[in-house]
N, C-alpha and C positions, 0 to 999 in steps of 0.2 A: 187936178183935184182927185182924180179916179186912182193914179198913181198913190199921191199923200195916204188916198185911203187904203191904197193893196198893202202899201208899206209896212203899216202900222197894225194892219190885220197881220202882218208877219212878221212883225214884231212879239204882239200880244201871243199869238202861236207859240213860238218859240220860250218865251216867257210863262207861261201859263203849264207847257209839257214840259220843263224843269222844274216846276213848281213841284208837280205833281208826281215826278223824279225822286225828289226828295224830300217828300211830305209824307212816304207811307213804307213799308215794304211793298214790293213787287208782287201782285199775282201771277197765275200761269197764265190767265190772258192777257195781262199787261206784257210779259214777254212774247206771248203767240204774235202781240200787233207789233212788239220793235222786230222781229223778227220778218213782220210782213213786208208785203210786195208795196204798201199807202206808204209806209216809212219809209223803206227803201230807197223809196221815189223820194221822199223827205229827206233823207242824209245827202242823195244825190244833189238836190240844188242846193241845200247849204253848204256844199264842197263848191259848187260852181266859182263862191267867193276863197279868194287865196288866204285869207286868214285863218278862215273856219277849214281849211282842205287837211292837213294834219290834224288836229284836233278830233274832225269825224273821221280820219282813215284812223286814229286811237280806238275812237268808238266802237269802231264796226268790227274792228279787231277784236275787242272785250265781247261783242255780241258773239264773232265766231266762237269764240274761246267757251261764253256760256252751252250752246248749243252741243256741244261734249263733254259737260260738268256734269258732271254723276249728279240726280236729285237737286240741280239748279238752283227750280226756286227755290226751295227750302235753304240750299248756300247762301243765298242770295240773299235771302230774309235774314239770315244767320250775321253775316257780313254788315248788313244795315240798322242790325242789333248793334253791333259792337262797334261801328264805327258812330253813330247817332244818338245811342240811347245810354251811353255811359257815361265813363267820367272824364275829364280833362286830364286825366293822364292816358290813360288808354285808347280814348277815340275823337273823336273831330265834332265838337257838337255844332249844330245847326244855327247859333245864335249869335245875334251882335254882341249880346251883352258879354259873351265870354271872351272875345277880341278884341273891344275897344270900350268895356265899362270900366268902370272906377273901382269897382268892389271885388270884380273875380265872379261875381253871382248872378244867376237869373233875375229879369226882370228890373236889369238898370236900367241909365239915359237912355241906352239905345231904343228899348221898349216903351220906353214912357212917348218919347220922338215918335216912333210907328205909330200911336195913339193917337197922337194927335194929326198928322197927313193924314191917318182913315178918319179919324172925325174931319176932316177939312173937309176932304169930298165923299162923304158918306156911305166910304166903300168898307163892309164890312167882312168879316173874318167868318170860313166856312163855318157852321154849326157844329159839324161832323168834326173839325181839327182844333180842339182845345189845349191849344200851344200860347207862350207865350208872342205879343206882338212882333218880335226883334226876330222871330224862326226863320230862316231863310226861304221856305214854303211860303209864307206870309209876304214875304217882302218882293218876291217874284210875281205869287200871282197882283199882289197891289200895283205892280211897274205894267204887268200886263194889259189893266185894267185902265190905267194911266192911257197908255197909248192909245186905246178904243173908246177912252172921253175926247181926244183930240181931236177922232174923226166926226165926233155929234155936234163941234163946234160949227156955224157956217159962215161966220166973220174970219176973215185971214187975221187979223192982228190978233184974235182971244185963239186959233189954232198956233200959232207962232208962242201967243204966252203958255200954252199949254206942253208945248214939246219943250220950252226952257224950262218945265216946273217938271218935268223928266228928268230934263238935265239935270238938276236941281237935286232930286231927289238919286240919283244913280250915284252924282259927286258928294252928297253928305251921308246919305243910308248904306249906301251897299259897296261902295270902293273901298272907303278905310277900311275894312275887312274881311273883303272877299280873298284874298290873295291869300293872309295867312291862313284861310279856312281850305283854301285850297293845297297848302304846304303841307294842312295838318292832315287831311287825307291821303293825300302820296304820303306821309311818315308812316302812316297806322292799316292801310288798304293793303291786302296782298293779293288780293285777287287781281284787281284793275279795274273793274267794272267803272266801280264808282270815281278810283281815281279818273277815267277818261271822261265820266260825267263833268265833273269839277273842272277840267281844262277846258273841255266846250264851254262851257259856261262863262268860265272868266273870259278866253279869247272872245265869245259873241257880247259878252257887256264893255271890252274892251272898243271892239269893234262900233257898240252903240255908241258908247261916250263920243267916241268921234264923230257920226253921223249929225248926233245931234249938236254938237261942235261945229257942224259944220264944214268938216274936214272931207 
């Protein structure tokens, strides 16, 4: 049980500091902490696992690389303008609806779907990030959120239903297009930063899908 429950707190961990990855631009303290000694230790055990070990030696690469970028943040913020806050020819937007809706437009299926799993389990959407549901911030810290209701369950068969409604929700919300969301940032990223975010990302949901698979 104590296991089930570190798991899942690092699960949500991981999911939760993606969220918040690419839910804003970066400040200078946000980069002072990936750049610390807590994270460090952090990149260190997510490499321990062979999936994630390329993926975080990309990472930590884009980290060194920042640390000799003339005016960083500021690059940085610049980058996450252009790659997030544009258009679908130019940059990578953060949204389901722009990779698997019907219309091409904010605030398709995909968003109307997110609506309804936060109304399922009454998890709602910061106050502070008025996005739509379908935002990939959104949909991260909800998975995150996911895991850390599993561990409040204390019947094994309603913790069992609660890691397949993960499942669930990773194989209908976030895999159909998380991959081209990750194509479209290596197409349009020239820095790297962000592209190395985006292959962590996919590789550790890749990695979950299995997990909870059972694999």
């Amino acid at each position: 049980m104590q296991e089930f429950i570190a798991i899942n707190e690092q699960r949500a961990e991981f999911y939760w500091w993606m969220s918040s990855l690419f839910s804003t631009e970066l400040t200078q303290q946000d980069l002072d902490n990936y750049h610390g000694g807590d994270m460090d230790n952090y990149y260190s055990v997510l490499a321990m696992t062979d999936e994630l070990k390329a993926p975080i030696a990309e990472f930590r690469y884009a980290l060194a690389k920042l640390k000799v970028r003339e005016d960083a943040q500021l690059e940085l913020a610049a980058d996450f303008c252009g790659l997030f806050l544009s258009t679908p020819k130019s940059g990578a937007l953060p949204y389901a609806s722009m990779y698997i809706g019907e219309t091409g437009l904010l605030n398709d299926k995909p968003a109307v779907e997110m609506g309804q799993w936060m109304d399922k389990y009454g998890i709602a959407q910061r106050k502070d990030f008025n996005e739509p549901f379908d935002h990939l911030a959104v949909e991260l810290d909800f998975m995150g959120n996911l895991a850390i209701l599993a561990n409040k369950e204390t019947d094994e068969e309603k913790q069992e239903a609660m890691m397949q409604e993960q499942q669930r929700f990773l194989e209908t919300m976030m895999l159909p297009w998380i991959e081209q969301f990750q194509q479209t940032v290596q197409q349009f990223e020239k820095f790297g930063f962000y592209k190395a975010a985006a292959n962590l990302l996919v590789s550790f949901i890749k990695l979950d899908q299995a997990f909870l698979n059972g694999e």
